[in-house]
C-alpha positions as CSV (number, residue, x, y, z in Angstrom):
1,X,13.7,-0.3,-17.1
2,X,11.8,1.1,-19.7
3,X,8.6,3.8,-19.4
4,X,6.1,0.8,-20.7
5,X,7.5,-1.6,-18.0
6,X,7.3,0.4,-14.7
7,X,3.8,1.5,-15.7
8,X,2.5,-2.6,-16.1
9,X,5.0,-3.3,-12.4
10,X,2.8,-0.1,-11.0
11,X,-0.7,-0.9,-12.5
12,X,0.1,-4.9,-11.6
13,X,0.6,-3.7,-7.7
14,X,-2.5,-0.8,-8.2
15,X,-4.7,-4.3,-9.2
16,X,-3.3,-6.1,-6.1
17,X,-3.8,-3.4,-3.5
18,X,-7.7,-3.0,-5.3
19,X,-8.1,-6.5,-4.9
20,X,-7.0,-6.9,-0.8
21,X,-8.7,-4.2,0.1
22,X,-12.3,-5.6,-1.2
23,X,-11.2,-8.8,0.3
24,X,-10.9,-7.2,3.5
25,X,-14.0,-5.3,3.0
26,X,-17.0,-7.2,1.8
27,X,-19.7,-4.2,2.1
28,X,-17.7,-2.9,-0.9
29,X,-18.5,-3.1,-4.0
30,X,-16.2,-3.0,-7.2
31,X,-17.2,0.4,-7.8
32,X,-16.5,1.6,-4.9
33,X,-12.6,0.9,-4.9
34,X,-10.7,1.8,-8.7
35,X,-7.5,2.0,-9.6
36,X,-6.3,5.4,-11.2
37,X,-5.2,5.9,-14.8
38,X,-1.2,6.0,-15.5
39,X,-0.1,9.7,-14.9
40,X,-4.0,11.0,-13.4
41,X,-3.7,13.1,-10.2
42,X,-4.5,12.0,-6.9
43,X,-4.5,8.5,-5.0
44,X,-3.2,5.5,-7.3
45,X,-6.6,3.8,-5.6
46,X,-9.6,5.6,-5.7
47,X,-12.0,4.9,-3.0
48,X,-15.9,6.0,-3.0
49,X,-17.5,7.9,-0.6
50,X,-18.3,4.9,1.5
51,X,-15.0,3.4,0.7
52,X,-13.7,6.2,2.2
53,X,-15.8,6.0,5.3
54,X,-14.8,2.3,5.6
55,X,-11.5,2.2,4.9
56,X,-10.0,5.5,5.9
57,X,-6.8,5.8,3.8
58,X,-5.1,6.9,1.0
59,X,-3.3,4.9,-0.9
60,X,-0.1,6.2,-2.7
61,X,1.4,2.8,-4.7
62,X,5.3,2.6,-5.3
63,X,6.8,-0.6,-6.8
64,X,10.6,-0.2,-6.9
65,X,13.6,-1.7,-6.0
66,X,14.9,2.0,-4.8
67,X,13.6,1.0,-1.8
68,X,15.7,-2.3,-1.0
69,X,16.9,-0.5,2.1
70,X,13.6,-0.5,3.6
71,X,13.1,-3.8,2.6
72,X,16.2,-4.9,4.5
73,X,15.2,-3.2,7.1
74,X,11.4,-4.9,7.7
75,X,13.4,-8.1,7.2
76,X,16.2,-7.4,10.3
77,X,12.5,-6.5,12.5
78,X,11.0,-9.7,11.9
79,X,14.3,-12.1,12.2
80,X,13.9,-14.2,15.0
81,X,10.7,-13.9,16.1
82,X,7.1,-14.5,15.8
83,X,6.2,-11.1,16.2
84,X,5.1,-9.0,13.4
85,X,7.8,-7.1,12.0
86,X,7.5,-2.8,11.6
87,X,9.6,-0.5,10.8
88,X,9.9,3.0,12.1
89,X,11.8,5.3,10.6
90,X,12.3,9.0,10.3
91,X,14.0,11.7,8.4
92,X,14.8,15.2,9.7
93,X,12.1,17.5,10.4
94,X,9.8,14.8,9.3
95,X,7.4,12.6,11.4
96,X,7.9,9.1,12.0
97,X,6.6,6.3,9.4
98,X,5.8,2.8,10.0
99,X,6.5,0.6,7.9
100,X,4.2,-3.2,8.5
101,X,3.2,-5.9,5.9
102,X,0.3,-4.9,4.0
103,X,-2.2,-7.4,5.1
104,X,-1.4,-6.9,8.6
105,X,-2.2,-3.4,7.7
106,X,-6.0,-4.3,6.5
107,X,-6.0,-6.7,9.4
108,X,-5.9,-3.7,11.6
109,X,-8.4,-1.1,9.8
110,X,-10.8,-3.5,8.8
């Protein structure tokens, strides 16, 4: 994939992520949740001072398929079930992650 075509898939997902999160969040305004410039340090969504207050996380955004094995993963956890699906996973001398559907995710910091 060329340089040009990752950075549209990443900004594309960046616009999503902005979009959820002032969905979930009403008291926000649009200035108070932005989505970084290709290639500019820090979070990939920048949050205000009161977005920060309300929404408590920093957001790191990755869209690739490098990651299929997660994927297939989240999808073996919800098989069969109506219970939300998560995904805990580890590597050594790292903590845990979990790994749960994105608007669960607001669902449970809003």
């Amino acid at each position: 994939m060329k340089n040009r075509s990752k950075k549209i898939k990443s900004a594309k997902l960046q616009r999503l992520v902005r979009s959820k999160v002032l969905k979930a969040f009403p008291h926000l305004r649009k200035k108070d949740v932005s989505v970084a410039l290709a290639g500019q340090q820090g979070p990939d969504i920048i949050l205000s001072r009161t977005g920060k207050k309300l929404v408590g996380h920093n957001f790191e955004i990755k869209n690739q398929n490098r990651m299929s094995t997660v994927w297939k993963w989240y999808n073996q956890a919800c098989k069969n079930t109506k219970l939300d699906g998560a995904v805990v996973m580890k590597s050594n001398t790292r903590a845990p992650l979990a790994v749960i559907d994105f608007d669960h995710f607001l669902d449970l910091i809003k």
